[in-house]
C-alpha positions in Angstrom: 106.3 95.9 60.1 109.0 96.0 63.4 108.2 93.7 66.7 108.7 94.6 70.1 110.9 91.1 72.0 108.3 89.1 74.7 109.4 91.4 77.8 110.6 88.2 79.4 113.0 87.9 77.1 116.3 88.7 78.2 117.4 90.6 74.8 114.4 92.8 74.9 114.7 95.8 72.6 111.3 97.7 74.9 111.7 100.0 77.2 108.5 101.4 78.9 108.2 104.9 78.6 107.4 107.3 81.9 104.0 108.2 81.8 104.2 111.5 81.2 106.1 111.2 78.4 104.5 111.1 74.6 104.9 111.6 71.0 105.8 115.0 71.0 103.9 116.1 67.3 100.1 116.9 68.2 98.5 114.6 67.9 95.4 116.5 65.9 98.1 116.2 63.2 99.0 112.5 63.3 98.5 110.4 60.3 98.4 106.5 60.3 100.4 106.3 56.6 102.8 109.0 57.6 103.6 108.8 61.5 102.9 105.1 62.6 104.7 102.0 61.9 102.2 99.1 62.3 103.1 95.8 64.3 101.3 92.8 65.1 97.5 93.2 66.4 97.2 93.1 70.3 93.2 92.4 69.9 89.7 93.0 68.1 86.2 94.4 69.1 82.7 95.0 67.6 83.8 98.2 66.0 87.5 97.6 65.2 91.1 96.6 66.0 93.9 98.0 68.2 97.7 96.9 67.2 100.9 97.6 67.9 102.6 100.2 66.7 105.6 102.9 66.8 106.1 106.5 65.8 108.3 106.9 62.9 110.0 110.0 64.2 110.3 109.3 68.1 110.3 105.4 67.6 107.7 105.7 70.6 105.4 102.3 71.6 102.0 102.8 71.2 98.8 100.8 70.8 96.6 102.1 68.2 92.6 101.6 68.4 91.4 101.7 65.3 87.6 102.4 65.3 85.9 101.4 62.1 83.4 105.0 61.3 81.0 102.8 59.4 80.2 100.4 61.9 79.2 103.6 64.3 77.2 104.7 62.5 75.1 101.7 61.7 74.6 100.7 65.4 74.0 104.2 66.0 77.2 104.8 68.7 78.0 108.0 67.5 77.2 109.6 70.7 79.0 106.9 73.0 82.3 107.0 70.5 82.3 110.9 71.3 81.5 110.5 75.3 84.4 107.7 75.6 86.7 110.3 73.6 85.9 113.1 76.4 86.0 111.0 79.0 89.1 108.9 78.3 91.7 112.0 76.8 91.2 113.8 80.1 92.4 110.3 82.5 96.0 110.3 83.8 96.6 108.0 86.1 99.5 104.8 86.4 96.6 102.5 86.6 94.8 103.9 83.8 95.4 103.6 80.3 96.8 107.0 79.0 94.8 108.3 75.8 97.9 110.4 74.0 95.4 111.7 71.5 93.1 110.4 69.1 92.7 111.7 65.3 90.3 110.6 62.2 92.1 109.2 59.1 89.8 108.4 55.8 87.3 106.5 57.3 88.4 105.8 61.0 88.8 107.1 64.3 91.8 106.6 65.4 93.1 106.5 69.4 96.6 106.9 70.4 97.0 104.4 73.3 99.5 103.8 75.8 100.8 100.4 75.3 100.5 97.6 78.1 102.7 94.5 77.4 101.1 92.8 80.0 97.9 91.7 77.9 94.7 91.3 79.3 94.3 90.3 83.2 91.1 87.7 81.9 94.0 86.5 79.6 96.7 85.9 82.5 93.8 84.7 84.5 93.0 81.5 81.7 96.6 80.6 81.6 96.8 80.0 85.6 97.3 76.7 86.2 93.6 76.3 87.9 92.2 79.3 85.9 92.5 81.5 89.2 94.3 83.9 91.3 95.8 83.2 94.8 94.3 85.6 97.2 97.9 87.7 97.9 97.8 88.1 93.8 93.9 89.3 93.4 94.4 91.4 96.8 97.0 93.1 94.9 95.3 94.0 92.0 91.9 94.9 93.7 93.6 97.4 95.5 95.4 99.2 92.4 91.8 99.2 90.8 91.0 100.6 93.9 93.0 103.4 93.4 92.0 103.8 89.6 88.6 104.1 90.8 89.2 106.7 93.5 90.5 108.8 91.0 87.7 108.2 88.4 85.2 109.0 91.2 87.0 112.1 92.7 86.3 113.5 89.0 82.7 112.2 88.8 83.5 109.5 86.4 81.5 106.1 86.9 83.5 102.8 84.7 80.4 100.6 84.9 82.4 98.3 82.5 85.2 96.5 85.2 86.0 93.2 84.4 88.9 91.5 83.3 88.8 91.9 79.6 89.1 95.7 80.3 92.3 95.3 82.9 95.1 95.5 81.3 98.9 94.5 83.0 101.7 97.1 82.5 105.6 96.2 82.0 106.0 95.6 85.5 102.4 94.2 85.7 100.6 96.7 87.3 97.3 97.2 86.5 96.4 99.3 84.0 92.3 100.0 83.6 91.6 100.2 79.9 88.0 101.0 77.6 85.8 103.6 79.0 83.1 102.9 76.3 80.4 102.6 79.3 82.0 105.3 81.3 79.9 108.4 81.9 80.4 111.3 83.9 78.7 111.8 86.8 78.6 115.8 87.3 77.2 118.0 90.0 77.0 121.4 91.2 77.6 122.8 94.8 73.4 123.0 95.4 72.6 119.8 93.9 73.8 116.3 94.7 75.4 114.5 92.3 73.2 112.7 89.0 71.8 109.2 90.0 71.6 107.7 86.5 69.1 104.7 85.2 70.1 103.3 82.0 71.4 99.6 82.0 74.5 99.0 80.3 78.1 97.2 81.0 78.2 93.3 81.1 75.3 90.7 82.1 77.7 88.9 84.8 78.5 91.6 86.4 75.5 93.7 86.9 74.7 95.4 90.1 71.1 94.9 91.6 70.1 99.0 91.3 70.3 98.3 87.5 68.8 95.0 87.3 65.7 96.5 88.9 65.4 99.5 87.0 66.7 101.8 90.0 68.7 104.9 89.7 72.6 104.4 90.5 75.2 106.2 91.6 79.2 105.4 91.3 78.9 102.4 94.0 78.0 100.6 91.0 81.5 100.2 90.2 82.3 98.6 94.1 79.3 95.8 93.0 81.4 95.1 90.2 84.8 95.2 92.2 83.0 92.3 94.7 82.0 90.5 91.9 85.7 90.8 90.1 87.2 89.6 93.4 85.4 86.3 93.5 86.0 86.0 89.5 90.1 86.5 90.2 89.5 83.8 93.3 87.3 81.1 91.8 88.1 81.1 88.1 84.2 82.6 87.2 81.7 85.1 88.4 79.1 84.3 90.9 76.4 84.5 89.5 77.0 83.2 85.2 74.4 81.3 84.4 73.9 80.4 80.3 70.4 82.0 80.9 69.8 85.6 81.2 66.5 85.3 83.2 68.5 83.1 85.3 71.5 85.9 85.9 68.6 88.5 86.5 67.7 86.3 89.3 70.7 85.3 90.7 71.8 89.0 91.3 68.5 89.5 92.8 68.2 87.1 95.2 72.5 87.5 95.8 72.2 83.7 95.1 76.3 82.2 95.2 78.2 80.2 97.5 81.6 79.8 97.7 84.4 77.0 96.8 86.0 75.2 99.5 89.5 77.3 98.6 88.5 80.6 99.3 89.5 81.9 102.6 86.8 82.6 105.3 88.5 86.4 105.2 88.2 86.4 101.3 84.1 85.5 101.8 83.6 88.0 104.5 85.7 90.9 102.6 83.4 89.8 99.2 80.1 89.8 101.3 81.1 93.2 103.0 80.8 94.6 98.9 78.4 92.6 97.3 75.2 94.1 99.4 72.0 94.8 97.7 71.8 98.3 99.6 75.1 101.0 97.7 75.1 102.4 101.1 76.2 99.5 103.3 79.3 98.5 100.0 82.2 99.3 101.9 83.8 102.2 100.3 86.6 102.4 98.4 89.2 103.0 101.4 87.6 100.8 103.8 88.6 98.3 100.9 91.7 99.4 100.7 92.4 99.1 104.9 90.6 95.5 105.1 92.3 92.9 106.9 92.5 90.7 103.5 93.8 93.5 101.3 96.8 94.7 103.7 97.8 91.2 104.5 97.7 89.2 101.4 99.4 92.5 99.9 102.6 92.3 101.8 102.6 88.1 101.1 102.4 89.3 97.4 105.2 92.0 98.0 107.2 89.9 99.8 107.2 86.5 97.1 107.8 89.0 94.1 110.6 90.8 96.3 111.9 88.2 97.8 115.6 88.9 96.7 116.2 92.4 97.6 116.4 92.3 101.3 116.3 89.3 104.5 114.2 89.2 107.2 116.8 90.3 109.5 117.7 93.5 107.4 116.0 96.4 108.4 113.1 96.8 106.9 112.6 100.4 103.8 111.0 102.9 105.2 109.5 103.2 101.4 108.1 99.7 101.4 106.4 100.8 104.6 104.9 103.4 103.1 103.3 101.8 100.1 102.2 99.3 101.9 101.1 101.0 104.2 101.6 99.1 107.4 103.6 99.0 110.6 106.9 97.5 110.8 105.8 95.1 113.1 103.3 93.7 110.9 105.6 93.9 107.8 108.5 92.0 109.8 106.0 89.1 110.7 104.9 88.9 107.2 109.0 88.5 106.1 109.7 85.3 108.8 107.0 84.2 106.8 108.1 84.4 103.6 111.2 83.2 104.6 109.9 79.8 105.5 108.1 79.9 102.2 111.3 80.3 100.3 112.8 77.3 102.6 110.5 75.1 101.5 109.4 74.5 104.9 105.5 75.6 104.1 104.5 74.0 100.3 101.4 76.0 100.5 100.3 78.4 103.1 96.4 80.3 103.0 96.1 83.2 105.5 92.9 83.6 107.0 93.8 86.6 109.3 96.3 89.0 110.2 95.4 87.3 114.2 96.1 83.9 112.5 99.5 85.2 110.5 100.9 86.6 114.4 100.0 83.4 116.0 101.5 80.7 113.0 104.8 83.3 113.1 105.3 83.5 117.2 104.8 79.8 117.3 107.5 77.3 117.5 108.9 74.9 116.2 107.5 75.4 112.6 105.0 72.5 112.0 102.8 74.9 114.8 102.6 76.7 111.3 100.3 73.8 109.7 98.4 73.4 112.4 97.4 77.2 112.8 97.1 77.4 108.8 95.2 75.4 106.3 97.7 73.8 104.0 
């Protein structure tokens, strides 16, 4: 057995590999005996176990699933097991989970994972201090799932599984979408418009009303879920658990939730603007992407986990401009900022607005800040 150091260890012995990198042997060929080195376990599910491990000849990290053929069989998942397979070996992505390759050994199905030291997002999201995300933080993810949903959806691929067990948090903890066992694709010719499906699957919490009622769906079932994974990140649970399923049924329904006190006025307008009984008014995927609350909590987020690179009077990197996509205007306000964060001169600061951010920046002297900002 070999172990990989925490990667906030200073001595660490991992280095994460590029992602188009892989073992190099194919992977039809792999054994678990021969070619792996097993590690620790990074998890367990209903029809298996994935753990660390490393290639004997390349000394390559991986994560294997290991898939149990029995249990398959019994509850009758033959057909999903293959469909996840097809779907999930195809996917390349830097927010997606690479498959490597995948191989049956004895009595197993094996899959040949990339490996996120990260851990699960549902995990990091237990051990915050108040079991929930600050808005720059879940702005920062929602918009990388954004992007890993774009690109599932450009190839007719609906998730209909997001949540944060299936988020996973790479080396430099990006987000990395993982298990596609609900994933199906979506496919279409030129003459015909693209499937609408009907059968109910993913989880109870996070169930969109078109599959609650029976209805045929589309992929804007995967936006209902990204609403109802934004207020989970902000509040610590999703809006509408209930210990009763009836209840849940309901809930979704009637789009029975209200808000905590914390959670911006910009967060609950963004949320509402996705979590609409009608797919058609969801905002779409870039329109979520360009919202007010995505682009500005963002930079805050950018700018706190940055912090040391560059000062607000520097000028600013054209390539930070570009993947934040913003104006240096904007940017620059969002740095003065920061930098009375880092002075200690704001404890706590909650943005409501990009409108609100310009005013607290251009005002003087600072304690204008706290009065133009909830603290």
């Amino acid at each position: 057995m070999f172990q990989v150091t925490d990667r906030n260890q200073s001595q660490s012995t991992f280095h994460p590999q590029k992602i188009d990198s892989q073992p190099a042997k194919p992977w039809k060929l792999w054994k678990i005996e021969k070619d792996f080195e097993i590690g620790r376990p990074l998890g367990e599910g209903k029809f298996g176990h994935v753990y660390l491990a490393r290639t004997k000849k390349e000394r390559f990290i991986v994560a294997l699933k290991v898939i149990h053929a029995k249990q398959i069989v019994e509850d009758k998942m033959q057909h999903q097991i293959n469909r996840e397979t097809d779907i999930h070996i195809k996917l390349e992505h830097p927010n997606i989970i690479q498959m490597y390759g995948y191989f049956r050994d004895m009595d197993k199905i094996v899959y040949v994972l990339e490996f996120a030291p990260g851990g699960e997002v549902y995990t990091e999201l237990l051990n915050e201090e108040y079991k929930r995300f600050s808005e720059s933080k879940a702005s920062t993810y929602i918009y990388q799932i954004t992007h890993a949903l774009n690109y599932l959806h450009r190839n007719n691929i609906i998730h209909r599984d997001i949540k944060p067990e299936n988020l996973l948090l790479g080396y430099y903890g990006e987000i990395k979408m993982a298990d596609f066992g609900w994933s199906i694709e979506n496919t279409s010719t030129p003459t015909v418009r693209k499937a609408r499906r009907k059968t109910l699957c993913g989880t109870l919490d996070y169930l969109p009303p078109e599959m609650v009622k029976g209805q045929t769906y589309d992929e804007r079932v995967d936006l209902w879920c990204l609403g109802v994974l934004c207020y989970e990140f902000l509040v610590g649970n999703p809006p509408f658990e209930t210990h009763d399923r009836a209840a849940t049924y309901k809930k979704i329904a009637e789009l029975s939730f209200t808000y905590p006190k914390w959670v911006s006025l910009e967060a609950q307008r963004f949320i509402n603007k996705i979590l609409v009984h009608d797919p058609s008014k969801r905002l779409s995927l870039q329109k979520v992407q360009n919202h007010p609350w995505i682009t500005t909590n963002r930079m805050i987020w950018y700018c706190r986990t940055n912090a040391t690179s560059w000062q607000p009077d520097q000028e600013v990197p054209s390539a930070m401009l570009s993947a934040l996509n913003v104006t240096k205007i904007d940017l620059t306000l969002v740095i003065n900022l920061h930098q009375l964060y880092r002075e200690e001169k704001l404890k706590k600061i909650r943005i409501h607005s990009m409108d609100n951010l310009i005013d607290s920046i251009s005002s003087s002297p600072p304690t204008s800040v706290f009065e133009a900002m909830r603290v």
